[in-house]
C-alpha positions as CSV (number, residue, x, y, z in Angstrom):
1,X,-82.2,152.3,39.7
2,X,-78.7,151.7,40.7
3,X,-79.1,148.8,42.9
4,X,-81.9,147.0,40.6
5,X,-79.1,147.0,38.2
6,X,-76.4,145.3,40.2
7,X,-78.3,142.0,40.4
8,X,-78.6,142.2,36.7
9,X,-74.5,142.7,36.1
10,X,-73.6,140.2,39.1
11,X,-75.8,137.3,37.2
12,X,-74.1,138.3,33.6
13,X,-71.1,137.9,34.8
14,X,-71.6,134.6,36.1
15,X,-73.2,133.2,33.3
16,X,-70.5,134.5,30.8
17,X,-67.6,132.9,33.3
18,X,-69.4,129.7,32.7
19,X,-69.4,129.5,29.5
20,X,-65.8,130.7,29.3
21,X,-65.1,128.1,31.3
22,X,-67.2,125.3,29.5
23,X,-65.1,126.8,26.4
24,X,-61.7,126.1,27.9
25,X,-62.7,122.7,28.9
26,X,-63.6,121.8,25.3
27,X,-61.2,123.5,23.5
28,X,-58.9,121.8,26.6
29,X,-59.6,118.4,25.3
30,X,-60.1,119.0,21.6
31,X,-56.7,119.5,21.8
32,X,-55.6,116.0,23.8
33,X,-55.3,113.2,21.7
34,X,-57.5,110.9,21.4
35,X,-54.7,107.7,21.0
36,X,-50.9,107.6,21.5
37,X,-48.4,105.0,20.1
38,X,-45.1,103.5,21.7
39,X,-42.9,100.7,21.6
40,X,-42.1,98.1,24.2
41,X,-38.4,98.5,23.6
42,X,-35.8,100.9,21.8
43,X,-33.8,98.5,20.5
44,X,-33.8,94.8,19.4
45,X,-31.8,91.7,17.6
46,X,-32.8,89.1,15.1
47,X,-35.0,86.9,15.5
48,X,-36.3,88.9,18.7
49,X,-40.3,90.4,19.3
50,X,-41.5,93.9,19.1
51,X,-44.5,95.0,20.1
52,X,-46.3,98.3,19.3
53,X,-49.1,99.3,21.8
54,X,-51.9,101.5,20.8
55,X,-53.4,103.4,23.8
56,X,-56.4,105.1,24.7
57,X,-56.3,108.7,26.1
58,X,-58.6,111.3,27.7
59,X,-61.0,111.7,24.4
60,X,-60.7,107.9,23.3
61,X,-62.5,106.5,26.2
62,X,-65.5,107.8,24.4
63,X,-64.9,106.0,21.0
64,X,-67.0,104.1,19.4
65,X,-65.0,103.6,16.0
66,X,-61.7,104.3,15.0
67,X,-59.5,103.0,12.4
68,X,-55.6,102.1,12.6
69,X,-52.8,102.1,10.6
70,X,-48.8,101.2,10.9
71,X,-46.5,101.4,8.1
72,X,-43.2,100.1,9.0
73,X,-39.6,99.5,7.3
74,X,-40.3,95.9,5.3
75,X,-36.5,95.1,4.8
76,X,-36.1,95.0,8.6
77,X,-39.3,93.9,10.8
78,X,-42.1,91.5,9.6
79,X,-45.6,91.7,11.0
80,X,-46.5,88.7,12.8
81,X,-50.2,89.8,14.3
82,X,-52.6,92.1,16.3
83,X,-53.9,91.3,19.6
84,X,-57.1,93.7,20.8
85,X,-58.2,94.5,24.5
86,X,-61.5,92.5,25.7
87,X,-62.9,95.4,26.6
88,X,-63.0,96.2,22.9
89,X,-65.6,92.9,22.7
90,X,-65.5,90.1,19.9
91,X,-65.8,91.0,16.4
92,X,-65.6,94.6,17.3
93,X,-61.9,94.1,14.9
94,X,-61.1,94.0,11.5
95,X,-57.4,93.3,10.6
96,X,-55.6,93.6,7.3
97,X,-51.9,92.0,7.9
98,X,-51.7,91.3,4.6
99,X,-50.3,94.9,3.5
100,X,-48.1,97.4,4.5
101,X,-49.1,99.4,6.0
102,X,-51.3,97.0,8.2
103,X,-54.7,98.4,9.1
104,X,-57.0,97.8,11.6
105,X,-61.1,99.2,11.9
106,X,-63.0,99.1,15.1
107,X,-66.9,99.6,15.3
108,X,-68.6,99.0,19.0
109,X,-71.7,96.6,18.4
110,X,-74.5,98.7,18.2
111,X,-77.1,96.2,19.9
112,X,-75.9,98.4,23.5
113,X,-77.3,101.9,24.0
114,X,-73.8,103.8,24.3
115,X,-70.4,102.5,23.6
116,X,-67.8,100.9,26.0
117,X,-65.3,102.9,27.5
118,X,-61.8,103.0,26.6
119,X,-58.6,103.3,28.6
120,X,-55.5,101.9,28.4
121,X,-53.9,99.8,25.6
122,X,-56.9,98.4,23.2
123,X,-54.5,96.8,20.3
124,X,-50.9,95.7,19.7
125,X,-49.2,95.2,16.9
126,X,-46.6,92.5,17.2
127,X,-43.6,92.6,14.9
128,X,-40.5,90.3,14.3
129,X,-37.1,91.6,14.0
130,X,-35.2,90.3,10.8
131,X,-32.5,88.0,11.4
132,X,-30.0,90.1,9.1
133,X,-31.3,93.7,9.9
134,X,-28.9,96.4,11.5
135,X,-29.4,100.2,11.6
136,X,-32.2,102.1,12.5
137,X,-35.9,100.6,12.0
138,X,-38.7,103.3,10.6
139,X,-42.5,102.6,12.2
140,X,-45.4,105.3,11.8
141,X,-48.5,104.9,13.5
142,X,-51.9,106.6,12.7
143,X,-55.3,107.1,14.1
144,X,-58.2,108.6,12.3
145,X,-61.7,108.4,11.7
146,X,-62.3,108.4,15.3
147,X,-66.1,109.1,15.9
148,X,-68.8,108.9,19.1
149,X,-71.7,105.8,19.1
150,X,-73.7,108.6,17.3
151,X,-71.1,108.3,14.6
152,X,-70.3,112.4,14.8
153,X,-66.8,112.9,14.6
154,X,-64.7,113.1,18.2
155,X,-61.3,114.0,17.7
156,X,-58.8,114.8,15.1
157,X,-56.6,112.4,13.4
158,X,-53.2,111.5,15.5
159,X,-49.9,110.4,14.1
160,X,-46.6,109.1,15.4
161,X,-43.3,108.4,14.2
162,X,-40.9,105.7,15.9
163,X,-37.5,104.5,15.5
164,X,-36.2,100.6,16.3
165,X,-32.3,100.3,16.7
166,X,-32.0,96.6,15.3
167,X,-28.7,94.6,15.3
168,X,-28.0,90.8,13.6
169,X,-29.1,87.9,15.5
170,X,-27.1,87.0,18.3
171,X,-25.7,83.4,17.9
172,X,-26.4,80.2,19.8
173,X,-22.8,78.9,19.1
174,X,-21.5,78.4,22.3
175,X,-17.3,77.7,22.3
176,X,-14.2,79.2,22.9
177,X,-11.7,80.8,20.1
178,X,-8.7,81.0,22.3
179,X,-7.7,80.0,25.5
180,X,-4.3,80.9,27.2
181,X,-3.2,80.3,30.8
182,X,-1.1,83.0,32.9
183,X,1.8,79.6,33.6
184,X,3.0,76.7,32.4
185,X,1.6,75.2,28.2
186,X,-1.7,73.1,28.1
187,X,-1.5,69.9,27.3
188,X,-2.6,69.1,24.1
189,X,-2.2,72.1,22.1
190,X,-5.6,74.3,22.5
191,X,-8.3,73.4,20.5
192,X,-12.2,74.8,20.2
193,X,-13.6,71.0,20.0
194,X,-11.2,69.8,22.8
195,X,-12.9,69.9,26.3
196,X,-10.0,68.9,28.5
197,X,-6.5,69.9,29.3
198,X,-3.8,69.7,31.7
199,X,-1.2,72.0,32.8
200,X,2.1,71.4,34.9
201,X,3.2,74.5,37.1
202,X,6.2,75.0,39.6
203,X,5.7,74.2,43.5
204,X,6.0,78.5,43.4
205,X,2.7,79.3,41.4
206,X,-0.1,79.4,43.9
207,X,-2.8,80.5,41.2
208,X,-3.6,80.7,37.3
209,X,-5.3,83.0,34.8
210,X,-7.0,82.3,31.8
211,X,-7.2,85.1,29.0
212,X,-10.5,82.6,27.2
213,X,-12.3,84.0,24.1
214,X,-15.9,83.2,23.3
215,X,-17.3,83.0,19.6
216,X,-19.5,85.5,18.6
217,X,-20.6,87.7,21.6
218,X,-20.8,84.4,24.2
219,X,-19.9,84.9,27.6
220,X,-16.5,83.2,29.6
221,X,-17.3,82.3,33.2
222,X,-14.1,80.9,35.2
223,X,-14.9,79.3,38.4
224,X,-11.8,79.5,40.2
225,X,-7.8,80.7,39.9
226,X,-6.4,79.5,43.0
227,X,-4.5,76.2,43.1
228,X,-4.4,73.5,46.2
229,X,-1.1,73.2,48.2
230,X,2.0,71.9,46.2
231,X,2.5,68.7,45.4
232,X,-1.6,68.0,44.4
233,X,-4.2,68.8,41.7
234,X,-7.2,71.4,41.0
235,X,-9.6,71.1,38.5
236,X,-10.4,74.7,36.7
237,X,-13.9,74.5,34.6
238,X,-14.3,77.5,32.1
239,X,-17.6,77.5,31.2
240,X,-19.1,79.3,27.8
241,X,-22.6,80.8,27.0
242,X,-23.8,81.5,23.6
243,X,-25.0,85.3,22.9
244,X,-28.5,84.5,22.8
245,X,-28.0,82.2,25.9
246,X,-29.8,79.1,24.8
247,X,-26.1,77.4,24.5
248,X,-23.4,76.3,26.8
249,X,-20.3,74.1,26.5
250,X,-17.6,73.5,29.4
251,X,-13.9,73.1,29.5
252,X,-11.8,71.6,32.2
253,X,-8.4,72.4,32.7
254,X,-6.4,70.2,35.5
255,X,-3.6,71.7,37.1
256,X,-1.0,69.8,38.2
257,X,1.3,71.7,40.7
258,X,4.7,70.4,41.3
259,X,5.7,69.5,45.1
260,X,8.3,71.7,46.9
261,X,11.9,70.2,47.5
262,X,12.8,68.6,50.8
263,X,14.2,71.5,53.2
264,X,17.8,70.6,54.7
265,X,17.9,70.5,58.3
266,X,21.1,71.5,61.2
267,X,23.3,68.5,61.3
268,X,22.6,67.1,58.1
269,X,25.9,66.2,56.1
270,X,26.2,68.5,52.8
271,X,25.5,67.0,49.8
272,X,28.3,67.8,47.0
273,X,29.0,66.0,43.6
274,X,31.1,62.9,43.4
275,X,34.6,63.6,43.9
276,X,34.5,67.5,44.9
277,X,36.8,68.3,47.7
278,X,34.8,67.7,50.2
279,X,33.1,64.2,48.6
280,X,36.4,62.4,47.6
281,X,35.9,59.3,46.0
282,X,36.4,56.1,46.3
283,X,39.9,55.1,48.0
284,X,40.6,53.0,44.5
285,X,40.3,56.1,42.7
286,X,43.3,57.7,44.6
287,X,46.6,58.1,43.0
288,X,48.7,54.9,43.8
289,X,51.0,55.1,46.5
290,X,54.3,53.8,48.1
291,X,53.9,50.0,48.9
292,X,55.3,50.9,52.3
293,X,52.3,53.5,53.1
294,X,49.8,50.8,51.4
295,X,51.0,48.1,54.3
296,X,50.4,50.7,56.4
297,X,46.9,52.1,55.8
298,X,46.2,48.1,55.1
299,X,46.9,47.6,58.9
300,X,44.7,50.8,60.1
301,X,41.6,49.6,62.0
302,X,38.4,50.7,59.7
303,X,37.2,53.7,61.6
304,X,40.9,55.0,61.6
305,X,40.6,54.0,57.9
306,X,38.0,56.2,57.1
307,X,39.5,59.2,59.4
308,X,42.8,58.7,57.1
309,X,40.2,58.7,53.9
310,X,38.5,61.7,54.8
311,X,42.0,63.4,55.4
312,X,44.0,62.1,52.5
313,X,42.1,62.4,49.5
314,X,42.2,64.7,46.9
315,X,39.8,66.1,44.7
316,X,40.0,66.4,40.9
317,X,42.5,68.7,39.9
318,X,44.8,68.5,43.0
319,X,48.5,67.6,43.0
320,X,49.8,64.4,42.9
321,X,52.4,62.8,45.6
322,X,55.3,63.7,44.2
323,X,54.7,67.7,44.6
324,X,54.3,66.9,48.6
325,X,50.9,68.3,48.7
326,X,47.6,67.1,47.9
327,X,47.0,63.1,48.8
328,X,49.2,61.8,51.2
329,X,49.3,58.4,53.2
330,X,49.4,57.3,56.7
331,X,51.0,54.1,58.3
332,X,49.2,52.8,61.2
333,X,49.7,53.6,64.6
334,X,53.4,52.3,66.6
335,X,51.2,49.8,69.1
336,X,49.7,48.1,66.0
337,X,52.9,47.6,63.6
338,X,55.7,48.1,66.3
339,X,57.6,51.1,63.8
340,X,58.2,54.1,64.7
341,X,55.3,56.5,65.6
342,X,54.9,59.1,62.6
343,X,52.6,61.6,62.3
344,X,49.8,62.8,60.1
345,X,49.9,66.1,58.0
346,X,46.8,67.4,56.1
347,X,47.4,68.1,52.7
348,X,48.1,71.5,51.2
349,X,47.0,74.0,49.0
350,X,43.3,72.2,48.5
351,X,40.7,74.2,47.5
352,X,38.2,73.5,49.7
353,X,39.3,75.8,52.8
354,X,37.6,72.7,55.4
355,X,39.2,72.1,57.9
356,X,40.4,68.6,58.3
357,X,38.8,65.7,60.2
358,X,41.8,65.1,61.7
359,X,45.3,66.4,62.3
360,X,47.8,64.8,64.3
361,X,51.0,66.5,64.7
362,X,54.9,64.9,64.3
363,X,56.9,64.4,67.0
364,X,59.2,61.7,68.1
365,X,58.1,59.9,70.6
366,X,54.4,60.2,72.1
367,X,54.1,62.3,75.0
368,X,52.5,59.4,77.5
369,X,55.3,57.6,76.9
370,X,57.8,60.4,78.1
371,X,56.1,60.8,80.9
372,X,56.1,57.1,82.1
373,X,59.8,56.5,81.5
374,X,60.4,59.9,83.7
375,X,58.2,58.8,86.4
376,X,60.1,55.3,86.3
377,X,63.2,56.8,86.6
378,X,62.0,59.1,89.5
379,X,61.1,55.8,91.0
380,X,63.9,53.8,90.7
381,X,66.1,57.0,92.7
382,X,63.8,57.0,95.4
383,X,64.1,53.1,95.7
384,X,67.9,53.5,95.8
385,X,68.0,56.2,98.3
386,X,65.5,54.3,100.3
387,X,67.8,51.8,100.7
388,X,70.9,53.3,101.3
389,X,69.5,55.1,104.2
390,X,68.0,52.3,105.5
391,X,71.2,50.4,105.9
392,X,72.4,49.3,109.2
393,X,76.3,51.2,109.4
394,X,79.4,48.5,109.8
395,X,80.8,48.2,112.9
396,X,84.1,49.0,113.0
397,X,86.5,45.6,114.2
398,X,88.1,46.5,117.2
């Protein structure tokens, strides 16, 4: 009895797992929706597209009618139309744009034996972003009256609720506010409707920044900051792009970089001011002098005259000839005027600290001269012993 029975209880179990099963699977997409809602962005400015996508899910792919409806916030979004998916078929779609909320009805044609399937997005609402709107954007999407091509009901109703961050309209003005360089003043004064500038920097600037506004969210590209070598010109462009990039507008800024100052090279003579110490001036612009000394320096050949300049002059300031320092004069040489040799003494108490070009010491008679009158005289001694030795003796007279 036993085992006739266990056939029995195996077979009831099965068919009760079935239908549990067949239960779950129901219930399982009963609960699904049928359509979902989203937007194709979060967040959008004036004057900018929206687009709300209806899509189909699990239970809608057996739809044959449905009807649609979006409410959204007036005072910031405008409705501008619905687009449906071909696989929907033509005339399947009745719009009302007219209203707000803006419906939508679809009904497969019935000349087929089962409806289409559905899957993926069948319409989209398209919406406009007001040019003044800012804040937070309300849109509600429903789905209801969804039925089977037997026209029995399919799935409950579905609803969503989205949000649009909006902002104002970006701008298509496309120029600078302010414009300030990191050296040296533009030439003219900055202006928004002036394109082109220059600017003079020192030899020691090798590169320049800008600190450039742009008008209502545009964009500041610079294309370079480093300068050519001193002494030449670089062209800077500062270019500006409206917010809602359909603009541009470019500025040029010319840089003119000063050249560097010759270098001073080993043996060059230093350059000093007009009459400094060590630049006297002119000899007419010495204090006058005795007209003895003037003979004299009037008789000096010109390369010891400009020895004597160099030597004698004074700069501004320096005593005169009466206080025995400062200018002083110097008579030509003995062998040119026949007087007596002098010598030359460098001024005292300048203040330059140089010492002089040249500096001949006083003495009475030059030293070559000495030398030849004692070398004469050795001469003449040896001539006179010479010939006293060489003398025949007398003879004596008997």
């Amino acid at each position: 009895m036993r085992a006739r029975l266990l056939p029995l209880l195996a077979l009831a179990a099965l068919l009760w797992a079935g239908n549990a099963a067949a239960s779950a699977l129901s219930s399982g997409q009963a609960e699904s929706p049928a359509f979902s809602f989203r937007l194709d962005r979060q967040a959008a400015s004036g004057g900018e597209l929206v687009q709300l996508k209806m899509e189909a899910g699990p239970t809608g792919k057996q739809a044959a009618g449905f009807r649609a409806r979006v409410q959204y916030d007036g005072s910031a979004l405008q409705y501008v139309e619905t687009k449906t998916a071909s696989r929907l078929g033509s005339g399947t779609v009745r719009v009302n744009g007219g209203s707000n909320p803006v419906y939508a009805v679809y009904v497969c044609g019935v000349g087929g034996k089962s409806a289409p399937s559905l899957s993926g997005t069948v319409l989209t609402f398209v919406f406009q972003v007001k040019s003044g709107a800012a804040g937070s954007a309300f849109l509600r999407a429903d789905a209801d009256d969804i039925c089977d091509f037997s026209g029995s009901p399919l799935a409950p109703d579905c609803s969503s609720a989205l949000w649009l961050e909006t902002s104002p309209a970006l701008s298509d003005e496309a120029r600078l506010t302010a414009l300030e360089p990191s050296a040296g003043t533009l030439e003219p004064a900055f202006s928004p409707d002036t394109y082109e500038y220059r600017l003079a920097v020192g030899p020691e600037v090798g590169s320049v920044l800008f600190r450039a506004d742009a008008a209502r969210g545009g964009t500041v590209r610079v294309n370079r900051k480093t300068l050519h070598a001193a002494g030449s010109e670089t062209e800077i462009s500062i270019t500006v792009t409206s917010a809602d990039r359909s603009g541009k507008a470019e500025y040029t800024v010319t840089v003119a970089r000063a050249a560097k100052p010759p270098e001073s090279r080993a043996g060059d003579p230093p350059t000093e001011s007009a009459g400094g110490p060590e630049n006297p001036p002119p000899p007419s612009s010495a204090p006058a002098a005795s007209g003895s000394a003037k003979a004299a320096a009037a008789s000096v050949p010109p390369r010891q005259s400009y020895a004597a300049e160099r030597v004698s002059a004074s700069g501004p300031g320096a005593p005169g000839p009466e206080s025995g320092a400062g200018t002083q004069t110097f008579p030509s040489p003995a062998w040119q005027t026949g007087s007596e040799p002098q010598t030359l003494k460098a001024a005292e108490g300048t203040s330059s600290g140089r010492t002089p070009d040249i500096v001949l010491e006083r003495s009475r008679m030059p030293a070559y001269l000495v030398g030849m009158l004692a070398a004469g005289f050795c001469i003449a001694i040896g001539i006179a012993l010479f010939l006293w030795l060489a003398a025949p003796p007398k003879k004596k007279k008997p």
